[in-house]
C-alpha positions in Angstrom: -23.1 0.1 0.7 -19.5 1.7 1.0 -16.7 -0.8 2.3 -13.7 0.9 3.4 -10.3 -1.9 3.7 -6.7 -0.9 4.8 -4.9 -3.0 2.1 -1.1 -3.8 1.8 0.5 -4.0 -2.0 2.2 -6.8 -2.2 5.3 -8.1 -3.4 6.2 -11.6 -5.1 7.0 -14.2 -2.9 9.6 -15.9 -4.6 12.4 -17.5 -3.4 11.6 -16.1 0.6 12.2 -19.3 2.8 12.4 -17.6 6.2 9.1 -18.3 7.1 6.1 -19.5 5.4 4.3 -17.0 3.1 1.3 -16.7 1.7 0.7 -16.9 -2.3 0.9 -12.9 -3.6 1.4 -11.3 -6.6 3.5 -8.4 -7.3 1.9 -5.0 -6.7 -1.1 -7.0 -5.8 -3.4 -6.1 -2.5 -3.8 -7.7 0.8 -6.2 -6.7 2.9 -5.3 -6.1 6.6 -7.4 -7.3 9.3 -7.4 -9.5 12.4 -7.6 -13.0 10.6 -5.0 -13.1 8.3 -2.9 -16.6 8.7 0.1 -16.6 9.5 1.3 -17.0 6.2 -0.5 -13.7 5.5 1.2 -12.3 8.1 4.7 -13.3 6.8 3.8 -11.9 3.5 3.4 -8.7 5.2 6.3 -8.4 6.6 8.1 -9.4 3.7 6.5 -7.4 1.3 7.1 -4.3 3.8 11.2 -5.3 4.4 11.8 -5.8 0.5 10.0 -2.4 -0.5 11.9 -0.3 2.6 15.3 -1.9 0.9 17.8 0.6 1.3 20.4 0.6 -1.7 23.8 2.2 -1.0 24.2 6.2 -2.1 26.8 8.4 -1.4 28.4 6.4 1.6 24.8 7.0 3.3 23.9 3.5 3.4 25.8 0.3 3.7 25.7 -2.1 1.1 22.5 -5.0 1.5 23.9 -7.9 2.6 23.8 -11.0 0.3 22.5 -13.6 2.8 18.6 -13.7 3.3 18.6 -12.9 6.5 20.3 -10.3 6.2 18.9 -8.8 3.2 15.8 -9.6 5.1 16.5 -7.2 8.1 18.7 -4.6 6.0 15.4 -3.8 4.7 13.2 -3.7 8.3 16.3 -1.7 10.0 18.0 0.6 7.3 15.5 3.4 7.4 14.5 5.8 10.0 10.6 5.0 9.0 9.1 2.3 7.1 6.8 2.6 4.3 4.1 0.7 3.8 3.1 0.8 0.3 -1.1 0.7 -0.2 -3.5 2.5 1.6 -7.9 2.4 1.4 -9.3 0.1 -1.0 -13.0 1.2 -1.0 -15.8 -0.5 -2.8 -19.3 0.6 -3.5 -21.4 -3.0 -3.4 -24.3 -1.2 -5.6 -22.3 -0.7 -8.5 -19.3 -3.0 -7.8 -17.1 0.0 -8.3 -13.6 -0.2 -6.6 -11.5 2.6 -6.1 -7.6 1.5 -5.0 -4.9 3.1 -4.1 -2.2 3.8 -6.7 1.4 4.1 -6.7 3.8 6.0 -3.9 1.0 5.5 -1.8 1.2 4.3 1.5 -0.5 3.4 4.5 0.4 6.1 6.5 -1.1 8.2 4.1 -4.2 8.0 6.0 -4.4 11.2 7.6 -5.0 12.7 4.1 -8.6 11.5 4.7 -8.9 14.8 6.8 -8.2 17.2 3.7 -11.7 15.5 2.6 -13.6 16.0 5.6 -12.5 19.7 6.3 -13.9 20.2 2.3 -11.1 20.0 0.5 -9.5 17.0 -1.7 -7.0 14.3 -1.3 -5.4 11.8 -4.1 -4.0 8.7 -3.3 -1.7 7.6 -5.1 -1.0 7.6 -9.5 -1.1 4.8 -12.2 -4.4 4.7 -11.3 -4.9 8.4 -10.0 -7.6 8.1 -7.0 -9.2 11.2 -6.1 -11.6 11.8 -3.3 -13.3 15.6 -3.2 -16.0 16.9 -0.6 -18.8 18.9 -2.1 -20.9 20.1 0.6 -22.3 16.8 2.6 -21.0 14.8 -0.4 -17.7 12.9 -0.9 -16.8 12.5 -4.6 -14.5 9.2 -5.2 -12.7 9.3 -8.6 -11.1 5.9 -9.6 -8.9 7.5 -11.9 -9.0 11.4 -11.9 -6.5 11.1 -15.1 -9.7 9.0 -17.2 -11.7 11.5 -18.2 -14.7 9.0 -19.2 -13.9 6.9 -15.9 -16.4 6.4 -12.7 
């Protein structure tokens, strides 16, 4: 069987006392669905505010504040877009092979899904580079298209 998950990467948790978090490790994966606690939940949203951190650049930006809450906001408010950093974490029970999504990958990268399904390709991400081709009726998932020996 196939298992599809939306997962978030996470970040570390350390030192974020503004509500209670769950344990995570950096550039680890959380997967998204409706029972996360709410610790989960507040590692979400913290994980998503300290990637979208916006650091001062030619007068663009102003500087992140230096008290958590407002470091804390600075980095939910000071873009036009967030990005969630993950994407599909897909897992094929049979052979216990897990394709995840690599780096500068994001959730709202989903939509790439529909290069597959009209036949062409899509990657997800690099540092592991996931592929995912459509041959005919069959979709080809690459774990790491830059492993030339890998599944």
């Amino acid at each position: 069987m196939i298992v599809l998950q939306p997962v978030l990467e996470t970040r570390a948790c350390d030192g974020f006392a503004l509500r209670p978090v769950a344990e995570s490790v950096p550039y680890g994966f959380l997967s998204l669905n409706g029972g996360l606690t709410p610790a989960e939940v507040g590692t979400a949203v913290m994980s998503i505010a300290d990637c979208d951190t916006v650091e001062p650049g030619n007068g663009t930006h102003p500087p992140r504040p230096t008290d958590a809450l407002g470091a804390f906001l600075h980095g939910l408010l000071g873009t036009d877009g967030l990005f969630a950093p993950g994407g599909l974490r897909i897992t094929d029970t049979a052979s216990g092979t897990t394709l995840l999504p690599g780096c500068c990958n994001g959730l709202d990268e989903h939509r790439d899904w529909f290069e597959v399904v009209d036949g062409g390709w899509a990657c997800f991400g690099h540092g592991p580079s996931p592929v995912a081709e459509r041959h005919g009726s069959v979709v080809r998932l690459t774990v790491d298209a830059e492993d030339e020996g890998g599944r």
